[in-house]
LOLUM-44500 format. One record per residue (C-alpha): residue number from 1; residue in three letters; x, y, z. Coordinates in pm, 1 decimal. Each point is the difference from the previous one (the first is absolute). Layout:
<nodes>
- NUM;ALA;X;Y;Z .
...
</nodes>
This chain:
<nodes>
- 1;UNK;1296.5;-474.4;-2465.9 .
- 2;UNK;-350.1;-150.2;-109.4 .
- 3;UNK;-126.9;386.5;5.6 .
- 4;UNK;232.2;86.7;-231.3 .
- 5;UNK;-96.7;-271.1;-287.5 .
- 6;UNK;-267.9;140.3;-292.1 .
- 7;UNK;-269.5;-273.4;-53.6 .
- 8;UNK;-287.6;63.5;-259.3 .
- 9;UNK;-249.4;-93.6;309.5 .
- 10;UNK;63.9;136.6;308.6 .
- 11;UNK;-68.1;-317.1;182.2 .
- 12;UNK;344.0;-190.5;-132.3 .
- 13;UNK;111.5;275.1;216.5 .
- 14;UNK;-133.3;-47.8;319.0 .
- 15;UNK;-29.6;-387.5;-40.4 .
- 16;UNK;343.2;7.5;11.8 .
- 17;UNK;46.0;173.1;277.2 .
- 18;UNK;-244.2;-182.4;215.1 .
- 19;UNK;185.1;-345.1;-126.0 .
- 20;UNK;276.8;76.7;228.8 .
- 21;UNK;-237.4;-17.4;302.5 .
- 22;UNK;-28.4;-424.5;133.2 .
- 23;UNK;-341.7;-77.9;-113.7 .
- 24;UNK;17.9;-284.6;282.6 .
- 25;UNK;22.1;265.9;225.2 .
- 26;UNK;-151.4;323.9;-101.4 .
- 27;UNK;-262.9;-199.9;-265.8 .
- 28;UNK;14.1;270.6;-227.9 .
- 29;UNK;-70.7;-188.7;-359.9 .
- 30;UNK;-43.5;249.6;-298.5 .
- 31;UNK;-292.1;-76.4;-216.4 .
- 32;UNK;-8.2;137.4;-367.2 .
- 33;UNK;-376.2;-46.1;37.1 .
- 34;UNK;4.4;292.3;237.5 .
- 35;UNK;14.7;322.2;-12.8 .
- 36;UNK;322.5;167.1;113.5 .
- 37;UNK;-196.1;150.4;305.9 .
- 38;UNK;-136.7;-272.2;112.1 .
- 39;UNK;365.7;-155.8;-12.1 .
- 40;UNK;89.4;253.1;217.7 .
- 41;UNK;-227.9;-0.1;242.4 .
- 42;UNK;45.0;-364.8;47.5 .
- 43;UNK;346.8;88.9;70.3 .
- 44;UNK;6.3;244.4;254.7 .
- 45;UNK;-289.8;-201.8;213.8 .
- 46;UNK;245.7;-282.5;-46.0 .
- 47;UNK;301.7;198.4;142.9 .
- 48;UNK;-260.9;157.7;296.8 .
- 49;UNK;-100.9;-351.1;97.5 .
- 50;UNK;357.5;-210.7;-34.9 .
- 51;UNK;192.2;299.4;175.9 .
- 52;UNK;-255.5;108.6;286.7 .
- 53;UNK;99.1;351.9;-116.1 .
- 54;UNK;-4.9;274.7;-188.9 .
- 55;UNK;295.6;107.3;-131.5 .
- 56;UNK;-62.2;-60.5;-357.6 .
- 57;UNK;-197.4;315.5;56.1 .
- 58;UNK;360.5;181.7;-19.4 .
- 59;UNK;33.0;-106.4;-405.6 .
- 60;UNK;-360.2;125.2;-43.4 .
- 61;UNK;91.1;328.6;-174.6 .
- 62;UNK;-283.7;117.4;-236.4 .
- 63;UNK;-199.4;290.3;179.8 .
- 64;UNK;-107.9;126.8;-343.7 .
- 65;UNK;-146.4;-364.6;-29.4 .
- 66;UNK;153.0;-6.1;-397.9 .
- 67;UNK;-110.6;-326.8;-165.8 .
- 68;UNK;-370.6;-42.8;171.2 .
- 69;UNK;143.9;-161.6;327.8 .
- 70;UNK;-58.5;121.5;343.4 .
- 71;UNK;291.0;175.4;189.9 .
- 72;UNK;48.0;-291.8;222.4 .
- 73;UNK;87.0;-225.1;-275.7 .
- 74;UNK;382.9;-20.6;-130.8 .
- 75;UNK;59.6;10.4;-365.3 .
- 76;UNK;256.1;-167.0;-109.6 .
- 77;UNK;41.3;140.2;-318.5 .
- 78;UNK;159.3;316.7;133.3 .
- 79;UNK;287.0;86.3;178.0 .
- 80;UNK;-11.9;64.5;373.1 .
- 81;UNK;18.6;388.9;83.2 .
- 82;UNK;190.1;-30.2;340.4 .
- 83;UNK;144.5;-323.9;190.8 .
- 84;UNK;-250.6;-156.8;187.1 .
- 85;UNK;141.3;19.4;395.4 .
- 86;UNK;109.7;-292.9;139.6 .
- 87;UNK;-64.6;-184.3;314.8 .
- 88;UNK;263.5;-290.8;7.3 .
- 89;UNK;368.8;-48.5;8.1 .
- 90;UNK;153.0;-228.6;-272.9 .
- 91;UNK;-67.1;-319.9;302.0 .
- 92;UNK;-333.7;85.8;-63.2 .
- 93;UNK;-10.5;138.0;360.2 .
- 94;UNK;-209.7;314.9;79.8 .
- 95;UNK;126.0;264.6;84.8 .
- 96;UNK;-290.8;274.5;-79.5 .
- 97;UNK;-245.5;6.0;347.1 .
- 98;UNK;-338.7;-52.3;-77.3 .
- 99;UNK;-210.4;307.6;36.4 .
- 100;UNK;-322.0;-171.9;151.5 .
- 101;UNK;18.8;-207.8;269.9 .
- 102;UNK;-210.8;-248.6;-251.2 .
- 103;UNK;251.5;-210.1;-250.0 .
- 104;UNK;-268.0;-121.9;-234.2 .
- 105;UNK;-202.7;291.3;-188.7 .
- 106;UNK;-370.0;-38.5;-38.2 .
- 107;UNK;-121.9;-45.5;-363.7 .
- 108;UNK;-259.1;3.3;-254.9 .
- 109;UNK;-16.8;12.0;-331.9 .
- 110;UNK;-301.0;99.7;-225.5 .
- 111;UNK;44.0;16.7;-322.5 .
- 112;UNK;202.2;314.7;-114.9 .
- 113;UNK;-16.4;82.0;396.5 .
- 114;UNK;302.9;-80.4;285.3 .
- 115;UNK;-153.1;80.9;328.1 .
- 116;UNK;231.5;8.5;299.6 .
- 117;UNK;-35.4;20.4;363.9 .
- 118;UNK;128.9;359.4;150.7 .
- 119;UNK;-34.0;300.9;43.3 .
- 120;UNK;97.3;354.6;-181.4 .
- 121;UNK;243.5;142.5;308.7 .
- 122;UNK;216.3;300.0;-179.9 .
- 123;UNK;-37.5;230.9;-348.7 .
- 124;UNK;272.4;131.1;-201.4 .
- 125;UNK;70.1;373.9;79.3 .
- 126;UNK;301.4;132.6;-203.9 .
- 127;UNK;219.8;-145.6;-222.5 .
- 128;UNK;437.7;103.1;-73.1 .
- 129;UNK;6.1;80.2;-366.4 .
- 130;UNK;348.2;-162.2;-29.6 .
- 131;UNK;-14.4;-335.3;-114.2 .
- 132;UNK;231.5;-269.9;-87.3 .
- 133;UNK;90.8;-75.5;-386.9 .
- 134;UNK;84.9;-342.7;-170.5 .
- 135;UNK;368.5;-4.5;-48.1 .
- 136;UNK;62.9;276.3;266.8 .
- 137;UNK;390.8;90.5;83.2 .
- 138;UNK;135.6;30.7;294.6 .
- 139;UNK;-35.3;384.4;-24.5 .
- 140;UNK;-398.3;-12.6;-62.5 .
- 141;UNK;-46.5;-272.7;255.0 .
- 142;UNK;185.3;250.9;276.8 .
- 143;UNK;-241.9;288.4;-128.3 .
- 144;UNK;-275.2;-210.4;61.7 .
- 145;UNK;75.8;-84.8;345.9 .
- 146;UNK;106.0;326.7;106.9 .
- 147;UNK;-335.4;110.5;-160.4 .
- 148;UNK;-191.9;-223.6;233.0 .
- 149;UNK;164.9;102.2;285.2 .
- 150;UNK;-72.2;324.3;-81.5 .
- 151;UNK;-369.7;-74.3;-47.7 .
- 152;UNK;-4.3;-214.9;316.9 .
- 153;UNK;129.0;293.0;225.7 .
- 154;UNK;-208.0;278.7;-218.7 .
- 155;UNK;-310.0;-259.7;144.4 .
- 156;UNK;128.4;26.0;379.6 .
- 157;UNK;105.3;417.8;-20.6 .
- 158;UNK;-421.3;9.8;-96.8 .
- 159;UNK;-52.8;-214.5;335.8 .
- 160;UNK;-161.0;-263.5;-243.4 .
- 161;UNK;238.2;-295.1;59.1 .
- 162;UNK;-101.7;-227.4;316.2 .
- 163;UNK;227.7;-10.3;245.6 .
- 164;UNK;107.5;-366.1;-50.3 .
- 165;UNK;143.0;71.3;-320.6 .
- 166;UNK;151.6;355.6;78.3 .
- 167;UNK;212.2;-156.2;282.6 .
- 168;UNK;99.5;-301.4;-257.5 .
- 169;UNK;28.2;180.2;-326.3 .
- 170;UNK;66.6;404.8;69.5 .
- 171;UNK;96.9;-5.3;387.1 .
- 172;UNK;335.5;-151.4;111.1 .
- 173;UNK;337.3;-93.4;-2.1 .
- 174;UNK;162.4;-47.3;-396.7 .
- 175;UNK;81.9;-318.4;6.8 .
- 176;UNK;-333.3;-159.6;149.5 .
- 177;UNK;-184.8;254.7;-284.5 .
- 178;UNK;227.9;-185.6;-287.2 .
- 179;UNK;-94.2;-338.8;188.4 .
- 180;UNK;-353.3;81.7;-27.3 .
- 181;UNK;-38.2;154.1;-329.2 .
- 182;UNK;205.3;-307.7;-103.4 .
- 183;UNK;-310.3;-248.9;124.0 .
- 184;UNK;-246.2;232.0;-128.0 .
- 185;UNK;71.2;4.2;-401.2 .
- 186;UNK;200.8;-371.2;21.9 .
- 187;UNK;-394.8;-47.9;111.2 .
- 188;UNK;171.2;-219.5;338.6 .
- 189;UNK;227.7;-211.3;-275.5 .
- 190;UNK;351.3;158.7;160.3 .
- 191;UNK;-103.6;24.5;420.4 .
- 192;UNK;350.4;221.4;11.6 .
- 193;UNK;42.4;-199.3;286.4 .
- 194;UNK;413.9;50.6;-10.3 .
- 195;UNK;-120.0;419.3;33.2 .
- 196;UNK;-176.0;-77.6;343.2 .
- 197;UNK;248.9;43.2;306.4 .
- 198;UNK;-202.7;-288.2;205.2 .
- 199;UNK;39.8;-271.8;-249.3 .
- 200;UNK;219.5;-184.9;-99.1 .
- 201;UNK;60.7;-291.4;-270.4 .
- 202;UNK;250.5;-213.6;-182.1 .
- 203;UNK;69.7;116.9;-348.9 .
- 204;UNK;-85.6;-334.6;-104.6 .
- 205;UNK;-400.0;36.8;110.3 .
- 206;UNK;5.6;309.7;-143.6 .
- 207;UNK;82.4;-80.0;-364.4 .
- 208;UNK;-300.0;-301.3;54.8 .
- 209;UNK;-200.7;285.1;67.5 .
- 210;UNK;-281.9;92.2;-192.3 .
- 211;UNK;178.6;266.2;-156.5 .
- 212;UNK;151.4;-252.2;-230.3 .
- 213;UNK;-299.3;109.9;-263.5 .
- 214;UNK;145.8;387.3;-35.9 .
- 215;UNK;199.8;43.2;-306.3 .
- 216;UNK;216.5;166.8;220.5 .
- 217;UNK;351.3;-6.7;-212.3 .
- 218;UNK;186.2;95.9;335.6 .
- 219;UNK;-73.2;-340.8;168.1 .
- 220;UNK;-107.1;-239.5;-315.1 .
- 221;UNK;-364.5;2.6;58.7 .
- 222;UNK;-208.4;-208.0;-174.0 .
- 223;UNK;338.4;-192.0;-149.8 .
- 224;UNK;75.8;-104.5;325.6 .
- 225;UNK;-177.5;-316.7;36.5 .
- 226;UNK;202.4;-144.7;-328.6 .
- 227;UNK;323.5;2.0;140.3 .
- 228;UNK;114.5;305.6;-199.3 .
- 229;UNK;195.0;263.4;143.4 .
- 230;UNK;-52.8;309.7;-236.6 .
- 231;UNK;258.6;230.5;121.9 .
- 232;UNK;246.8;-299.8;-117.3 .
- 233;UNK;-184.0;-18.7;-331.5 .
- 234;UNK;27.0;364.9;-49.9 .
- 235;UNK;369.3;86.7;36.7 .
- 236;UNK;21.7;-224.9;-291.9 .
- 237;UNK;-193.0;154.0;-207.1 .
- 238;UNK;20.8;376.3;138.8 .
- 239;UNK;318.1;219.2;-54.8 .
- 240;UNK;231.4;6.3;304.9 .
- 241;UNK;-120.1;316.0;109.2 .
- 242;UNK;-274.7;-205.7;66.4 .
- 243;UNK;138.6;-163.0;350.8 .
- 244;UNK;63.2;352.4;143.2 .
- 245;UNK;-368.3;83.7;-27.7 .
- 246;UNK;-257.5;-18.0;314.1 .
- 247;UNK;-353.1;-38.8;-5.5 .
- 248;UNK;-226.8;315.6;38.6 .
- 249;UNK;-43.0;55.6;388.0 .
- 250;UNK;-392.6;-44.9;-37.7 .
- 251;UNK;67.9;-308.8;-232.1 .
- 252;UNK;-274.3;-188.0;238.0 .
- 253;UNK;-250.2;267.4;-40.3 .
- 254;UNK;37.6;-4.4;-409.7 .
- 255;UNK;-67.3;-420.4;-18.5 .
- 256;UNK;-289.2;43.2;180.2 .
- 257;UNK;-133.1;307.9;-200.8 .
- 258;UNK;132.5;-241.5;-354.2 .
- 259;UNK;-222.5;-301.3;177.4 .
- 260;UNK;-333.8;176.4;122.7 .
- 261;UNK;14.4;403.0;-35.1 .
- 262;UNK;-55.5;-57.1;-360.6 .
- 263;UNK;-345.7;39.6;-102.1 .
- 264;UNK;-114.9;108.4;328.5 .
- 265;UNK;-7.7;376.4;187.5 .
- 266;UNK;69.7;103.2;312.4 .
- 267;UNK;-343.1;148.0;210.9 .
- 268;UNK;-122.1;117.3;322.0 .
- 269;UNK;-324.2;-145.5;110.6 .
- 270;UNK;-270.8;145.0;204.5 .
- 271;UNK;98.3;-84.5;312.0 .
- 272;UNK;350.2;75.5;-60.8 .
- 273;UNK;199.0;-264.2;-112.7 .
- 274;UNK;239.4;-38.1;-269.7 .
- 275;UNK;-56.7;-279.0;-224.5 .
- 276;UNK;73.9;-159.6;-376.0 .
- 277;UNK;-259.5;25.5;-200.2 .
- 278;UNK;-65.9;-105.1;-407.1 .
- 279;UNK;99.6;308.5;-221.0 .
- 280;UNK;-366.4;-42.9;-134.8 .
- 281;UNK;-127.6;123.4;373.8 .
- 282;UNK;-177.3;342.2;48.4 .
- 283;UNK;-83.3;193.7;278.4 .
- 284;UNK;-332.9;-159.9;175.7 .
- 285;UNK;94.2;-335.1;-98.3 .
- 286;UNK;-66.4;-188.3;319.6 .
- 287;UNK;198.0;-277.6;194.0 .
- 288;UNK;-146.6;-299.1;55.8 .
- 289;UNK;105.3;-262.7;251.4 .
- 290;UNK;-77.3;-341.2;-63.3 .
- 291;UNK;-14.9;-273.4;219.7 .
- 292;UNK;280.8;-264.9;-104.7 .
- 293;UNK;144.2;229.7;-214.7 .
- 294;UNK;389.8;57.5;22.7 .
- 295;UNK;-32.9;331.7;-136.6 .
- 296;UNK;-258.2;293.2;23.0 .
- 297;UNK;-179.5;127.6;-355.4 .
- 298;UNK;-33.0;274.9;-141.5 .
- 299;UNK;-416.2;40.5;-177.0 .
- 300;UNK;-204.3;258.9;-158.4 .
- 301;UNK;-352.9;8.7;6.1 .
- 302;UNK;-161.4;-111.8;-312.6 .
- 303;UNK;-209.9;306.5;-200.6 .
- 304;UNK;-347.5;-55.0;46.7 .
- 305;UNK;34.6;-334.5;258.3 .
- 306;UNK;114.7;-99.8;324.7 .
- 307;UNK;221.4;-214.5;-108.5 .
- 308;UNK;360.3;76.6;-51.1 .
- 309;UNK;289.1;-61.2;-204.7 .
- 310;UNK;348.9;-148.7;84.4 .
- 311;UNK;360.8;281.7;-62.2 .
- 312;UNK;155.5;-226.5;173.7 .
- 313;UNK;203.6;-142.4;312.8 .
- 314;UNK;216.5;278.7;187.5 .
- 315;UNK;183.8;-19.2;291.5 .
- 316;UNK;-31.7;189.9;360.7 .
- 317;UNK;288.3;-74.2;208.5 .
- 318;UNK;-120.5;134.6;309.0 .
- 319;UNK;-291.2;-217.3;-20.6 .
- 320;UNK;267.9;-258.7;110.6 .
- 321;UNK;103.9;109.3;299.6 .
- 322;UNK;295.1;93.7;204.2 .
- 323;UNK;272.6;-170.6;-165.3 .
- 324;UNK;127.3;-249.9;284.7 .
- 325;UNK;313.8;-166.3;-39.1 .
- 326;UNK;-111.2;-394.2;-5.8 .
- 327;UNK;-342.9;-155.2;-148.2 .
- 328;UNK;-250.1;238.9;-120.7 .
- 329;UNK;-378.4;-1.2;95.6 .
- 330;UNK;-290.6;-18.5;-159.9 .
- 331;UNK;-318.2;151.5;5.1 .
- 332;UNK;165.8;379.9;103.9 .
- 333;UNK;-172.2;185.9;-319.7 .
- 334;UNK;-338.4;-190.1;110.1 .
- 335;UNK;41.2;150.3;377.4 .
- 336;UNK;71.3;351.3;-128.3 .
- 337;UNK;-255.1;18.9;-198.8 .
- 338;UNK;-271.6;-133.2;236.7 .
- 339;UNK;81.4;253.4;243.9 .
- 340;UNK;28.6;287.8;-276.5 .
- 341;UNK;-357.1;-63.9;-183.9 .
- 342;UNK;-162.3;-182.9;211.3 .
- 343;UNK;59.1;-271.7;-295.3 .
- 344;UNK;-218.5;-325.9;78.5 .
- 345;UNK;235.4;-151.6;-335.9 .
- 346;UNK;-341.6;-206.8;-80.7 .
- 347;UNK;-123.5;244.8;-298.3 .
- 348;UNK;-19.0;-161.4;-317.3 .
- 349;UNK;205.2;172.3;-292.0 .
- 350;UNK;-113.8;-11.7;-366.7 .
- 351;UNK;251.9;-2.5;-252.1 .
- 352;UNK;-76.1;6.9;-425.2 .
</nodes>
């Protein structure tokens, strides 16, 4: 709401939003006497050191580097681009794994520079040209997926797709391919548990799922935590040819391409895995991953430097792992890599 106030300087702006952060905690205090970059950068090492993370990497949406700050640094002024992923359910419990088998990234910040511990592992190879548009129907959002399928089996006819994700994504039974393109673009937010023949769970624990933050309008999504039950709501307000309605058959697939396909593409990488990327990627970007980091980024290489510049976080859901039924591990993307580049994961990455 902040972003959307006009102030004559832009630092009313993003004072306010960094007010609603606990100074006690985060000791963020906004200084007139500064200048609104230095603000910022204050900020984000605050964030880095009080969280032991770096997911306030996912907000960091500037690759053209507008306003003379670095692509690692959020501005607050504008509006985010896509929906930063997230790693925790509404207990504040995680339930993204870690990539690295390391929970605390490696940091260090000079001046204008972010330099993280890692390693480039992956490149962007081709991107689908269908993309998903703010307000999209149900209609558009069904073109879109079928789209991606298309793209993701086009990918595996060329014998470019690794075999992990052609027998999870392309290869197999219907119902386990809905189950897994449902945990792909809900980016692991709805586990479609209830699709998987060996599990099975009360329909209590699943509506505490994480899946609670999908504006899915089939089960209540996001609503459900405040005791509202929207289907009631509706038939109030909706005709009665309302009740003899059903949701859209890939309802589950459309919240998660409303929450994260929005702003972001669909892509192959180099070594054959489908991924979400930024809609600002290109074809050579590389994939970097970062020790501590939840998710993998996507960087291009400065003009004229070594030093590169942040598109942003995407997500890799092979780099996961198998998908077990019970508590996730760790560390799997770290493995894979080491024993596909030869990674060491002790390079130093410059980002401006």
């Amino acid at each position: 709401m902040t972003r959307s106030c006009k102030a004559t300087d832009a630092r009313d702006t993003v004072f306010s939003v960094l007010e609603l952060a606990d100074s006690d905690v985060y000791r963020i205090n906004p200084n007139y006497r500064q200048e609104l970059n230095e603000v910022l950068l204050s900020a984000v090492q605050a964030v880095i050191s009080v969280e032991h993370g770096l997911d306030v990497l996912g907000v960091c949406q500037n690759p053209e580097k507008k306003f003379g700050l670095p692509s690692w640094m959020p501005f607050l002024m504008d509006k985010w681009k896509t929906m930063p992923f997230k790693t925790t359910n509404s207990r504040a419990q995680r339930f993204m794994p870690r990539l690295t088998k390391a929970e605390v990234p490696n940091v260090r910040i000079n001046g204008n520079f972010l330099e993280l511990q890692g390693d480039h592992v992956d490149t962007v190879q081709s991107i689908c040209t269908s993309y998903v548009s703010n307000n999209a129907n149900a209609e558009a959002l069904e073109f879109v997926y079928a789209n991606w399928r298309r793209f993701a089996n086009d990918v595996a006819s060329r014998r470019l797709l690794a075999k992990e994700d052609y027998y999870t994504l392309v290869s197999g039974a219907d119902a386990e391919l809905a189950r897994q393109w449902i945990r792909f673009l809900t980016v692991l937010v709805d586990e479609a548990q209830d699709l998987d023949t060996r599990y099975s769970q009360s329909s209590g624990t699943k509506d505490a799922g994480p899946d609670a933050f999908l504006d899915d309008p089939a089960t209540g999504g996001m609503y459900r935590h405040m005791g509202l039950n929207p289907r009631l709501s509706r038939c109030h307000l909706l005709p009665p040819s309302y009740l003899t309605a059903s949701a859209h058959p890939n309802h589950r697939i459309h919240a998660g391409l409303q929450a994260y396909g929005v702003g972001r593409r669909l892509c192959a990488t180099a070594r054959g895995f489908l991924a979400l990327v930024p809609a600002e990627a290109c074809a050579g970007d590389s994939i970097a991953l970062v020790n501590g980091a939840s998710f993998p980024y996507v960087l291009r290489r400065s003009l004229g430097s070594a030093d590169h510049v942040l598109i942003g976080e995407a997500f890799v859901p092979t780099w996961l792992g198998p998908t077990p039924i019970g508590p996730f591990e760790n560390g799997v993307a770290e493995e894979m890599m080491r024993k596909a580049c030869n990674t060491s994961m002790n390079s130093w990455i410059r980002i401006c």
